[in-house]
C-alpha positions, 0 to 999 in steps of 0.5 A: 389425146385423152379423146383418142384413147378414149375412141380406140378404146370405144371401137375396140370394145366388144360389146361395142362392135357386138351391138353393131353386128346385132343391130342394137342401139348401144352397148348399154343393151347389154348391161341391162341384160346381164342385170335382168339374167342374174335379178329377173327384173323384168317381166312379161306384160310389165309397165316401164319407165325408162329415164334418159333413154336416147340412144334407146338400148334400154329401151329396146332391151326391155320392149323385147322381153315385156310381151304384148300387154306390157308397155315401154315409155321413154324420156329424154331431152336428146331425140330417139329415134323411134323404137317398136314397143316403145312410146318416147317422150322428148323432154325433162321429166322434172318439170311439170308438164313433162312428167304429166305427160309421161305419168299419162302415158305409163297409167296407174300401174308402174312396175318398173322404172329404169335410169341409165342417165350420166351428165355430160362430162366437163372434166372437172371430176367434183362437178360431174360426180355432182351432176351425177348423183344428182340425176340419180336422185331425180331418177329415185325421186321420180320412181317414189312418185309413181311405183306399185308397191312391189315395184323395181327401181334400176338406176345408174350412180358413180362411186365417189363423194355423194355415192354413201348419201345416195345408197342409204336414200334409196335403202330408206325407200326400198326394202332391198337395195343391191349394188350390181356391177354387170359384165358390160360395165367398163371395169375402169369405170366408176359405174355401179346399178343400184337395184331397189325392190319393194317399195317402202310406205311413205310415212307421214309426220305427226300432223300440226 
């Protein structure tokens, strides 16, 4: 019953049949969008790291707004199907040799990573918040490695248990951290986007 609602409401939707008619991958696209229009997180010749991109609306939004000299490389353990302007990595950015492969691939310069990862839902609220924020951290995680300095970090998080915790990490780490919900977000949905700017110096401990 639960699913059959969730379909009507899916094929009802009209970003969903708007990403149809248009020829985008997923209603996602428009979520970035939306950020991208009120935060111009995006810019021409831009290097960006999209994180669990499958199906590819990410992905396809930003490689229609970096230009020519910028560059698109995306990560995920489901396939894509290929995308022009966009190198995809099959794979999980957390080991080693993935994120190996994907740092090559981005180079010495990394403006921008985005995330739009979410856990595939058991139905058991406290373990898919968990996973959830879970991701979100990797995705932090891995932006720290990797952003210049006056780098962007645009993730996807739940509001619920471990929201608060996952909000303050990422203000230790960013000088400005906001919280946007865009249009394209369900209202329903627990969903919000946490933008960080301005990458924050680590700062070592006293050495021993």
């Amino acid at each position: 019953m639960a699913r059959n609602r969730w379909m009507a409401e899916h094929f009802s939707d009209p970003y969903v049949k708007r990403a149809q008619a248009e020829g985008y991958r997923s209603r996602a696209l428009f979520k970035l969008q939306e950020i991208d229009a009120q935060d111009h997180l995006i810019r021409k010749d831009s290097v960006i790291a999209d994180l669990g991109s499958a199906p590819g609306g990410f992905s396809q939004y930003a490689a229609s707004r970096i230009g020519k000299a910028g560059r698109v490389v995306a990560v995920d353990l489901l396939p894509m199907e290929p995308l022009d302007g966009v190198l995809f990595i099959q794979g999980d950015f957390t080991e080693l040799l993935c994120f190996a492969e994907v740092q090559a691939a981005l180079g010495d310069r990394v403006d921008l990573v985005i995330s739009d990862m979410a856990p595939n839902i058991s139905g058991v609220g406290a373990s898919d918040q968990a996973k959830a924020i879970e991701l979100a951290e990797m995705a932090l995680d891995f932006a720290g490695s990797c952003l210049v300095s006056d780098g962007r970090c645009l993730i996807k998080a739940f509001q619920g248990a471990g929201f608060t915790e996952l909000l303050a990490d990422m203000r230790r780490r960013f000088k400005r951290v906001v919280t946007r919900k865009p249009p394209a977000s369900r209202p329903r949905s627990p969903e919000v986007y946490l933008l960080g700017t301005g990458l924050r110096p680590v700062v070592s401990g006293p050495e021993s």
